[in-house]
C-alpha positions as CSV (number, residue, x, y, z in Angstrom):
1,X,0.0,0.0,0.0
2,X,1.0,3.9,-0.1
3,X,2.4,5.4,2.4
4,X,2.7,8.8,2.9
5,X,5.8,11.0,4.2
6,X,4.9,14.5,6.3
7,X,7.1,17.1,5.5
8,X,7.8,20.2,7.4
9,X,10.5,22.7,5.9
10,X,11.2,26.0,7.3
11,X,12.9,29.0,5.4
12,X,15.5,31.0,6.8
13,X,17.4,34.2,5.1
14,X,20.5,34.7,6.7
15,X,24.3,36.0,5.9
16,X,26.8,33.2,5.3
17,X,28.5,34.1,8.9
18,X,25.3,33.8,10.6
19,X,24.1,30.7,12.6
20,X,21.7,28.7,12.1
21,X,18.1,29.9,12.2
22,X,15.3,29.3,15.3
23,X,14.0,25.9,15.9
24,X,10.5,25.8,14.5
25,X,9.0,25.1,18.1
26,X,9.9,28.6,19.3
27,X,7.2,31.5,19.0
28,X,9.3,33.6,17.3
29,X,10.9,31.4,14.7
30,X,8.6,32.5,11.7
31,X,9.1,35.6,12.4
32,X,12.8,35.6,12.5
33,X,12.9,33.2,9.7
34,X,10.7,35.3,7.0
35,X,12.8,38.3,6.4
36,X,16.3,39.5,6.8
37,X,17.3,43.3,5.5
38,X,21.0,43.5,4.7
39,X,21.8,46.6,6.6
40,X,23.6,49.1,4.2
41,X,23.6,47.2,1.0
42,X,19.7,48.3,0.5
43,X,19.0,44.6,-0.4
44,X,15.7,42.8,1.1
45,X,15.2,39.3,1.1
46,X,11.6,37.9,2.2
47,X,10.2,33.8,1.9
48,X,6.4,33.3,1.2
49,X,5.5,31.5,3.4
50,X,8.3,31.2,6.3
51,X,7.1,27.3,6.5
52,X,5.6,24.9,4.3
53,X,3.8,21.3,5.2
54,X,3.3,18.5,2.8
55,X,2.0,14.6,3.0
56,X,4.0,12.8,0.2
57,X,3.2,9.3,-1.3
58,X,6.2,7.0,-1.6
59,X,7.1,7.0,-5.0
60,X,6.2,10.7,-5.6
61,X,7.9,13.8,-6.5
62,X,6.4,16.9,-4.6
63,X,7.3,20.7,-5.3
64,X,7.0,23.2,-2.1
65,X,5.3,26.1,-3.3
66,X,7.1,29.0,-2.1
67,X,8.8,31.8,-3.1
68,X,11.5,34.3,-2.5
69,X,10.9,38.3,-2.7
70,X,13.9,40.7,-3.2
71,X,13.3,44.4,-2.9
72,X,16.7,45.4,-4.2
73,X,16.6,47.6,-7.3
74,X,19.2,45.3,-8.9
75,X,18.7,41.5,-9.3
76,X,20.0,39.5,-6.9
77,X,22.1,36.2,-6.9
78,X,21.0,34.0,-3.9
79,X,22.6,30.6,-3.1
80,X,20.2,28.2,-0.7
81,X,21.3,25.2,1.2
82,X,20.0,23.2,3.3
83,X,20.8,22.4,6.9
84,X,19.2,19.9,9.7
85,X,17.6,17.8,6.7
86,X,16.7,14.9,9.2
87,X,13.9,12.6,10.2
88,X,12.5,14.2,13.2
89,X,13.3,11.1,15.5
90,X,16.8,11.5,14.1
91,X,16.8,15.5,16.1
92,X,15.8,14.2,19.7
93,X,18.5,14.5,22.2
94,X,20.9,16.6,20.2
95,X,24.5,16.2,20.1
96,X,26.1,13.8,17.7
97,X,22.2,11.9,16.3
98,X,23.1,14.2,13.3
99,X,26.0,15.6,11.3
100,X,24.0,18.3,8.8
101,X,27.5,18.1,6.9
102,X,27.0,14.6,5.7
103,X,22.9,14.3,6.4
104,X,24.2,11.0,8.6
105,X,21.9,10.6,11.6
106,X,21.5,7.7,13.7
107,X,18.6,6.8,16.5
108,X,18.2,3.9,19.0
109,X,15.5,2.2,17.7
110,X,14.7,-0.3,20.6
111,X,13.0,3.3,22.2
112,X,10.4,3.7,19.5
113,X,6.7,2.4,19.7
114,X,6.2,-0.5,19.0
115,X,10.1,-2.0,18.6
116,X,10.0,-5.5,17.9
117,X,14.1,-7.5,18.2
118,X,15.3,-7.4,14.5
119,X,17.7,-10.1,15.3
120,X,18.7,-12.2,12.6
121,X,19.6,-15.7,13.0
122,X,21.7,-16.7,10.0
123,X,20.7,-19.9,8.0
124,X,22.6,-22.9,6.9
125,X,23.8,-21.0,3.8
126,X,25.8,-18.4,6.1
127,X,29.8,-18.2,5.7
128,X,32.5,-18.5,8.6
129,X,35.1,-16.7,9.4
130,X,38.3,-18.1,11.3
131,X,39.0,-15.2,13.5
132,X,42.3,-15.7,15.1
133,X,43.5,-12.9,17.3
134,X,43.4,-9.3,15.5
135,X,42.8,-10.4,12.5
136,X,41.0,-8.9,9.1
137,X,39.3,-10.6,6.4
138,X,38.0,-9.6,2.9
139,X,34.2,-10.3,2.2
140,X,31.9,-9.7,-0.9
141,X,29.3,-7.4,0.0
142,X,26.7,-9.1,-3.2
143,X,25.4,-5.6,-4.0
144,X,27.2,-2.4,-4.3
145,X,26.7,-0.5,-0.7
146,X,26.5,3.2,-0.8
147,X,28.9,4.5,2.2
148,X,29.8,8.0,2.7
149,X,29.6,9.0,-0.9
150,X,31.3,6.0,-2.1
151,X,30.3,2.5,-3.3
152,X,31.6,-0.5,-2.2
153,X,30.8,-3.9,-3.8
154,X,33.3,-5.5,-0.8
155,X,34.5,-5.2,2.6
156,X,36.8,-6.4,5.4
157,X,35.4,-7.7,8.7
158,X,38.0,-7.1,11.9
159,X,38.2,-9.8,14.5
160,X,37.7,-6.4,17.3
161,X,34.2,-5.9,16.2
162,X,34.0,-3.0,13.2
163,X,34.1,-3.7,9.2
164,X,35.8,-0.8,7.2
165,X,36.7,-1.2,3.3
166,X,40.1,-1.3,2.8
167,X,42.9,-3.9,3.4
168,X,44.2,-1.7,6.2
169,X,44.8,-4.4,9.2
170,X,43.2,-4.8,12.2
171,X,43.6,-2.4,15.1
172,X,42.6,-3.6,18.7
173,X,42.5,-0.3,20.5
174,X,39.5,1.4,20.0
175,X,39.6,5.2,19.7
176,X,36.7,7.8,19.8
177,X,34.9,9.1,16.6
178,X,35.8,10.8,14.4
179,X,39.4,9.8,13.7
180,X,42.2,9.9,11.3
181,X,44.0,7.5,13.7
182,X,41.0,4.8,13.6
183,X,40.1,2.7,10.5
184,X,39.1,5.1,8.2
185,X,35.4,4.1,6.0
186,X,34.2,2.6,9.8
187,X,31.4,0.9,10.7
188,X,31.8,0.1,13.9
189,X,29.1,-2.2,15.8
190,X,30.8,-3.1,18.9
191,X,35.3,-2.3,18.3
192,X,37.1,-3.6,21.4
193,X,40.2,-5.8,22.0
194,X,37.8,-9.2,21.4
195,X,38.7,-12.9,21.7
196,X,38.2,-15.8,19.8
197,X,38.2,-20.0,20.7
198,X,38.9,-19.7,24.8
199,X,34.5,-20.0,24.7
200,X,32.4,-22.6,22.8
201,X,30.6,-21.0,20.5
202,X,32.6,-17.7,19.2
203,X,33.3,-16.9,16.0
204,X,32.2,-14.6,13.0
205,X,29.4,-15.4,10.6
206,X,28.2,-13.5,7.4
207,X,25.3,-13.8,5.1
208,X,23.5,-11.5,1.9
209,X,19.9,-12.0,2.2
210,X,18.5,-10.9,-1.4
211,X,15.7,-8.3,-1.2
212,X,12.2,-9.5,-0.2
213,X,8.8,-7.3,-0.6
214,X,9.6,-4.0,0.4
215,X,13.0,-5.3,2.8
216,X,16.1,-4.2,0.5
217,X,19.4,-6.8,0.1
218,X,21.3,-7.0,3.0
219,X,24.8,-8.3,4.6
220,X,24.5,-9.4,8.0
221,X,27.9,-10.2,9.7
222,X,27.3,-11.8,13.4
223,X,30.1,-11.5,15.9
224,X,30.6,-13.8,18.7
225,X,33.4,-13.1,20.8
226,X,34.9,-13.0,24.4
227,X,37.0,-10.3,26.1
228,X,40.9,-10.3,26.1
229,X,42.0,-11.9,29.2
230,X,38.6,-12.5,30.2
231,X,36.4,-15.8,30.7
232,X,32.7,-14.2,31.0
233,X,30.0,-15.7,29.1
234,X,30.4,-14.1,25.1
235,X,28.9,-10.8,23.9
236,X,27.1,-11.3,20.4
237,X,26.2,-8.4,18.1
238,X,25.5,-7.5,14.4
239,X,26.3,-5.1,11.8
240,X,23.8,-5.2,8.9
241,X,24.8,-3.3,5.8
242,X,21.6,-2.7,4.1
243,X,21.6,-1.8,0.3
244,X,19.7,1.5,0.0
245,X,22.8,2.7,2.9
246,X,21.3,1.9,5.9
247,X,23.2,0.2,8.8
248,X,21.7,-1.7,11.7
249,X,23.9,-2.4,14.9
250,X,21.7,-5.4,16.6
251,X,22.7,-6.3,19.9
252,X,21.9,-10.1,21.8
253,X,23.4,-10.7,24.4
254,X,26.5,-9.6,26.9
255,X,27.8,-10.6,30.7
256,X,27.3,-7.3,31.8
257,X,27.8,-3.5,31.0
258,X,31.2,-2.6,29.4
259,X,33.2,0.9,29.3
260,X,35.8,-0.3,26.8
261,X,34.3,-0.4,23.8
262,X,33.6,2.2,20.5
263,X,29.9,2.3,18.8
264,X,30.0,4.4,15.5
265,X,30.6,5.3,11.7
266,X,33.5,7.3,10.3
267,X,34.1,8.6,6.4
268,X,36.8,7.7,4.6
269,X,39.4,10.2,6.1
270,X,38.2,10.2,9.5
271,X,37.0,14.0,9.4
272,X,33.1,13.3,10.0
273,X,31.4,10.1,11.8
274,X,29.0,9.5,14.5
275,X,30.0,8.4,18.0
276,X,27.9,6.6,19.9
277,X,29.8,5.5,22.8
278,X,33.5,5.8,23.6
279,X,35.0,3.9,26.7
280,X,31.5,5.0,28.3
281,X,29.2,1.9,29.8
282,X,26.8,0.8,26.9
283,X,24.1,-2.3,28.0
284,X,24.4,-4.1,24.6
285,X,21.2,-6.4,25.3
286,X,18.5,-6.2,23.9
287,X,19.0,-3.1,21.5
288,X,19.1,-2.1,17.9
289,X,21.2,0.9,16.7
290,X,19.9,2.5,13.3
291,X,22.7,4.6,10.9
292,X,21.0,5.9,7.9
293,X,21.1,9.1,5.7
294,X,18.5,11.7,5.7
295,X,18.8,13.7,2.5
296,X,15.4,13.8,1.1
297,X,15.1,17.2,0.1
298,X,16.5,18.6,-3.5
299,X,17.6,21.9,-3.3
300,X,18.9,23.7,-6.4
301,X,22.2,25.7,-5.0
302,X,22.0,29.1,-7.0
303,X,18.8,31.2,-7.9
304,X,18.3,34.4,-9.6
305,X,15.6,37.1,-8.0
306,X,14.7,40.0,-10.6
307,X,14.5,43.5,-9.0
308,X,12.1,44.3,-6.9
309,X,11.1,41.0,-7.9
310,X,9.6,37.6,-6.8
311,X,11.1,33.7,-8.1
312,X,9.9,30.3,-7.3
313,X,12.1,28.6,-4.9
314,X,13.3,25.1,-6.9
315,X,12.8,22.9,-4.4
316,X,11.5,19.5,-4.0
317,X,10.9,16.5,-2.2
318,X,13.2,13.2,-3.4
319,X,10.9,10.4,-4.9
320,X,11.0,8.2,-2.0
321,X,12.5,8.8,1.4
322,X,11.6,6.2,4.6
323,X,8.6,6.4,5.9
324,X,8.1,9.4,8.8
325,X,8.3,12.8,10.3
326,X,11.0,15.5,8.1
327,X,11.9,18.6,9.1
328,X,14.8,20.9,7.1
329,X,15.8,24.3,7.3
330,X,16.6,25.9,4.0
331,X,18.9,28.7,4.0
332,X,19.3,31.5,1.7
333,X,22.6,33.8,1.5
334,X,23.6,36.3,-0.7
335,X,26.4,36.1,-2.6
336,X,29.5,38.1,-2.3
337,X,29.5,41.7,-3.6
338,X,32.3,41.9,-6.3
């Protein structure tokens, strides 16, 4: 069946120094967001409306009618980006859920209504791995997984619980995110200094489940491991690599609470990632950890406004974002005087 997306974009004039504009849940924000006067240059700037709202079908292309008004006497250059393009369950709690640079959010999913334990329990036709101690292997990803801008048809999986995509080595000490020092192109479920064949049962499985219905392909590699110098009872987790970009961190079980471990993504030259947990205690069981990219909104970068003139803002929804809440502010600056 359809479903529908709702869409909330607010508009927001601003100078390129200038920070980014109200949240839409303060009383003022419209206000502040609808016009901006360049003091001294005689150049206006207004949005009709300050905020738009649309319900979107999946599969369909919507325009936001709006516009932008200059009352300069001389046409005026404009550039627009767009900032905070997130899922709104990707905004709660701030700090590092989103990184507007790279529209990277992620979200603990085992909070939301109605979580069910995506858990997936490989089948006979799953590979094994031989993990020996800090150790990296090469696997085919089946499908060619979008990643930071990049598209990788294969990766390596690390014996210390992270898969990056190059040949790099392993490295057992876990640093925060982001990093130039850490494996750079990280995904990184659960890196710690883990152990392999002192517990029955450890190891490292993979699988690539073909897409099914509305479920895209995915990799799903399983880790099974113990502590270094440690004989508690295993900690088991998954990363799964979904092919529209997503990621999944799945978490089963655990002897107790760690603070050793690192929990996030990094881009390929360790400049921009997502931390999750550094050396901090994280309760891997039960939970499910959800990395995904939020750009649904097209914004054309450079628009043209006659003088004392009015021009549509060319903007539009993408075809097919997942299913929920959106907000985005979309920013408008005036380019540089010559």
């Amino acid at each position: 069946p359809r479903q529908s997306r709702v869409l909330a974009v607010s508009f927001g004039p601003r100078r390129p120094s200038c920070t980014m504009p109200p949240s839409p849940s303060s009383p003022t924000a419209s206000a502040a967001r609808s016009r901006w006067r360049s003091r001294g240059w005689g150049l206006s700037l207004a949005f009709s409306p300050a905020a738009v709202q649309a319900a979107v079908l999946s599969g369909h292309r919507v325009d936001l009618g709006a516009s932008l008004t200059s009352g300069s006497p001389a046409p005026a250059t404009v550039h627009l980006t767009s900032l905070a393009v997130s899922a709104a369950q990707f905004l709660e709690g701030g700090g590092t859920r989103y990184d507007p640079a790279t529209s990277y959010a992620w979200r603990n999913a085992t909070a939301e209504p109605g979580f069910a334990d995506g858990w997936i329990e490989l089948g006979p036709g799953a590979s094994s791995l031989s993990p020996s101690d800090d150790s990296h292997h090469p696997v085919e990803i089946g499908f060619a997984f979008p990643f930071y801008g990049q598209r990788f048809t294969s990766c390596y999986v690390d014996s210390n619980g992270y898969i990056n995509f190059s040949p790099s080595g392993s490295a057992s000490t876990n640093r925060p995110l982001p990093s130039a020092a850490a494996p750079l192109n990280l995904i990184a479920p659960y890196w710690d200094d883990l152990v392999y064949g002192y517990l029955t049962g450890t190891g490292i499985r993979y699988q690539t489940l073909p897409a099914q219905g509305t479920t895209a392909a995915r990799l799903v590699v399983s880790w099974s491991a113990s502590y270094y110098r440690e004989n508690s009872a295993p900690v088991s987790f998954q990363a799964v690599l979904e092919a529209t970009g997503r990621v999944r961190f799945q978490y089963r079980s655990t002897a107790r609470d760690r603070s050793s471990a690192t929990v996030g993504i990094q881009n390929a030259d360790g400049t921009r990632g997502l931390l999750v947990s550094f050396d901090s205690p994280f309760r891997v069981s039960p939970q499910t950890l959800v990395f995904d990219r939020s750009d649904w909104l097209n914004v054309s970068t450079t628009l043209t406004v006659p003088a004392n003139g009015q021009a549509a803002l060319p903007i539009s929804t993408l075809a097919a974002p997942p299913a929920g809440q959106y907000r985005a502010y979309v920013v408008a600056s005036l380019a540089p005087l010559s």
